[in-house]
N, C-alpha and C positions, 0 to 999 in steps of 0.2 A: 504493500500500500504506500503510495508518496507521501512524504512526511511534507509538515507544512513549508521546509525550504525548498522541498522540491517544485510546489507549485509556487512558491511565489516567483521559483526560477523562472518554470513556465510561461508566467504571466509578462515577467521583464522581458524574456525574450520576444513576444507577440510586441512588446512595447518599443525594443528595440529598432525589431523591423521598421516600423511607423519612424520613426527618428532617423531614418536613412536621409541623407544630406544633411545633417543639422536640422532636420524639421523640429519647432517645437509645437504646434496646435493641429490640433485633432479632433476631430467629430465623435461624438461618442460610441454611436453605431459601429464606428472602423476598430473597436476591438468587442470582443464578447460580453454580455453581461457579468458572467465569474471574474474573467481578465480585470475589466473594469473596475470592480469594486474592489476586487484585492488589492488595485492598484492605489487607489483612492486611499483605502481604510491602511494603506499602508504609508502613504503619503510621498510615490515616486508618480501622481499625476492630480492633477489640483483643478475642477469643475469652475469653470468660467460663468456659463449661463447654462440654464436646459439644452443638452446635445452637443457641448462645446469642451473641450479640454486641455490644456498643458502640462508640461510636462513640470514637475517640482523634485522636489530634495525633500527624503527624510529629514534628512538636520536642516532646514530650512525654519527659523522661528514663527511664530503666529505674528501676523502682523507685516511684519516683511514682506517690500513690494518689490523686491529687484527682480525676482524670477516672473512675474508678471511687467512687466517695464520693460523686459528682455522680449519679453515675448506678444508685446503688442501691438506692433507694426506686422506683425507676420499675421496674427489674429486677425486685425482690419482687413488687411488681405485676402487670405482666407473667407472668412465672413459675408462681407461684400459679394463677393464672386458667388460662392455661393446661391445667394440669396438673391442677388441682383443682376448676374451673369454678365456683360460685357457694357450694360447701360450705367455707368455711374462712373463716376471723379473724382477729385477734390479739389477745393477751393485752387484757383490761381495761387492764392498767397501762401495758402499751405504747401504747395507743388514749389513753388520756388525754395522754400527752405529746407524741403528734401531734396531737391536738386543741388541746395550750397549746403548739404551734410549738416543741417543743424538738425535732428533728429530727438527734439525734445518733448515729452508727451505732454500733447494737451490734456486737457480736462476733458474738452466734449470737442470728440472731431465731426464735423460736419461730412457728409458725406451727397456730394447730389447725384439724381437718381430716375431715370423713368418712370421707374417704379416703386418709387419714396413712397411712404406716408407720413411723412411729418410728424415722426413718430422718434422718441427716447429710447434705445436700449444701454439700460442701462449693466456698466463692465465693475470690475474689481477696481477697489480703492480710490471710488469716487470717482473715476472715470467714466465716460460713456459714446457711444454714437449718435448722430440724429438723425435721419437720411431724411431732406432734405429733396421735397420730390420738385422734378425740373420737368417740361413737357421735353426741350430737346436738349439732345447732345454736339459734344466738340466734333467737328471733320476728327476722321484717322489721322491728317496730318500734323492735329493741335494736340494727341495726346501720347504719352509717352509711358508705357510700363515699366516699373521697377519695383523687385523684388514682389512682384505682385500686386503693388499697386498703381491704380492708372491715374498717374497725372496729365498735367499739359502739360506741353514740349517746353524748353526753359525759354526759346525766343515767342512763345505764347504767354508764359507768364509774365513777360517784361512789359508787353503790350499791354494784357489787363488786369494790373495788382494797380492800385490807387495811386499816388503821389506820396502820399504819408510814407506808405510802406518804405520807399527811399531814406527816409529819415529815419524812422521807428528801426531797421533792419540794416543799418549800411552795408558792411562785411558781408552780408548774403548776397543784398543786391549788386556789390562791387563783383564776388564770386560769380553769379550768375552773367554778369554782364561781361568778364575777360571771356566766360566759356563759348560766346558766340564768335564762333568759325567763320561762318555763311552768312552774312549780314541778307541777306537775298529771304531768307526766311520771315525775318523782322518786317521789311521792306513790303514781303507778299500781303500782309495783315494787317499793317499800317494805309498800303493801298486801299483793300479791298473792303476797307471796314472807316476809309476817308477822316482815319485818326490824325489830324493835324495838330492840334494837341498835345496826344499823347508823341507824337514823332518829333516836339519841341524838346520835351521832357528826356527825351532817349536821349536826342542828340545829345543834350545837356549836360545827361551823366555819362556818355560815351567821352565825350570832351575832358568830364572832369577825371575822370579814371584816365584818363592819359592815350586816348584813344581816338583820336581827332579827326585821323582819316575815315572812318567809322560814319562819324558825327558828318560831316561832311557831307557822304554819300548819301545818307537820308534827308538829310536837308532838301538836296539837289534832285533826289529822285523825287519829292514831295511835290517839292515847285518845279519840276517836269511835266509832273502830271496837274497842275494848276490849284495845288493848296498850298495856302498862305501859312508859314509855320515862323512861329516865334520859341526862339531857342530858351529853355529853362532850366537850372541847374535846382533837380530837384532833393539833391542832400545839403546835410544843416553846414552851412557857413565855415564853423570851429573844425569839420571833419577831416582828417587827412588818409592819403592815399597814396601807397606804393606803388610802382609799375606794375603792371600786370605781367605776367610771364607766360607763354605757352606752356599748360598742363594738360595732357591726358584723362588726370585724375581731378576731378573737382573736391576731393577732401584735403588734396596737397594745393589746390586755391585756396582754399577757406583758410587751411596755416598760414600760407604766405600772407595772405589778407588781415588775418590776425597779427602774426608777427610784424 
């Protein structure tokens, strides 16, 4: 007869499986009932919402949110899709600062959605979702997946995050804004969406970032095509800013932006 470490071995190992690539969240269905609960009442998997679960530590304290913290970018992910299959996003502003690695958990992420209902779910330690329902979605070419979740493209988010956010966020937006390659993408949506405006604003901080030629090019392609754009430098005054440098890696922007 198996002794009780036999099946808890059992069970880790069904658990293991599941945890292939570093996965940490999990639907509950995807292991057994026995599996599950052993897992639970033993404390190497830790219930999120009804149907929902991650992966935790025995020696993990009561109270202790780092193994959920860890694991809730993947959750959202997860979650979402799910539930809402290919119709859903997040905020421009929130997309820009997972694009410039600041990966810090909100409280309540918005999430928009075809298929929203304006509805709270609510997650562990005071966090939550809200989806956020939208009648339509971004073109393919405005949104960009990573690590499962679907943001806009970062020359999408530059177009439509506020003004403020320039201020409120420098270093993200300074980061976002070295990582555009293709200025040709900026340009598409600034056209096509007759943002003069906002194509003052770019310029502005394209300019101020050290990036003039840039700045330039939208100006000229703007009033090519017959909109009046007034150039504006829309971060605070006192802010200073290093060269940008060609990165591959947008987390080695964000140091250098830092530093």
């Amino acid at each position: 007869m198996p002794t009780p470490n036999d099946k808890l071995a059992d069970s880790l190992a069904s658990l293991k499986e599941l945890q292939k690539e570093g996965r940490r969240v999990f639907q509950s269905k995807e292991l057994t009932r026995v599996h599950r609960e052993r897992l639970l009442r033993n404390g190497f998997v830790q219930e999120v919402m009804k149907g929902w679960l991650i992966s935790s530590s025995p020696s993990a304290r009561e109270g202790d949110s780092t193994l959920w913290y860890a694991s809730f970018w993947e959750f959202c992910a997860r979650y979402c899709q799910n539930r809402l299959g290919d119709e859903w996003h997040l905020s421009p502003e929130q997309s820009l600062l997972l694009h410039a690695e600041n990966t810090v958990i909100p409280t309540q992420l918005v999430v928009y959605a075809r298929r929203g209902t304006n509805n709270v779910v609510k997650l562990l330690f005071g966090t939550s979702i809200y989806d956020l329902k939208q009648t339509g979605v971004p073109p393919a070419a405005d949104v960009a997946v990573r690590d499962g979740l679907r943001l806009y493209s970062p020359s999408a988010t530059l177009v439509k995050v506020p003004e403020a956010f320039f201020n409120r966020y420098p270093v993200e937006s300074q980061v976002a804004l070295a990582s555009i390659g293709d200025v040709s993408h900026v340009l598409r949506q600034l056209l096509d969406g007759g943002h003069s405006v906002v194509a003052g604003r770019l310029a502005g901080a394209f300019r101020r970032i050290g990036r003039p030629e840039v700045a330039d090019e939208i100006v000229a392609a703007m009033k090519g095509a017959d909109f009046t754009v007034r150039e504006t430098d829309p971060f605070a005054a006192q802010q200073t800013f290093g060269t940008p440098r060609p990165t591959t890696a947008l987390i080695v922007g964000r140091m250098q932006a830092m530093w």
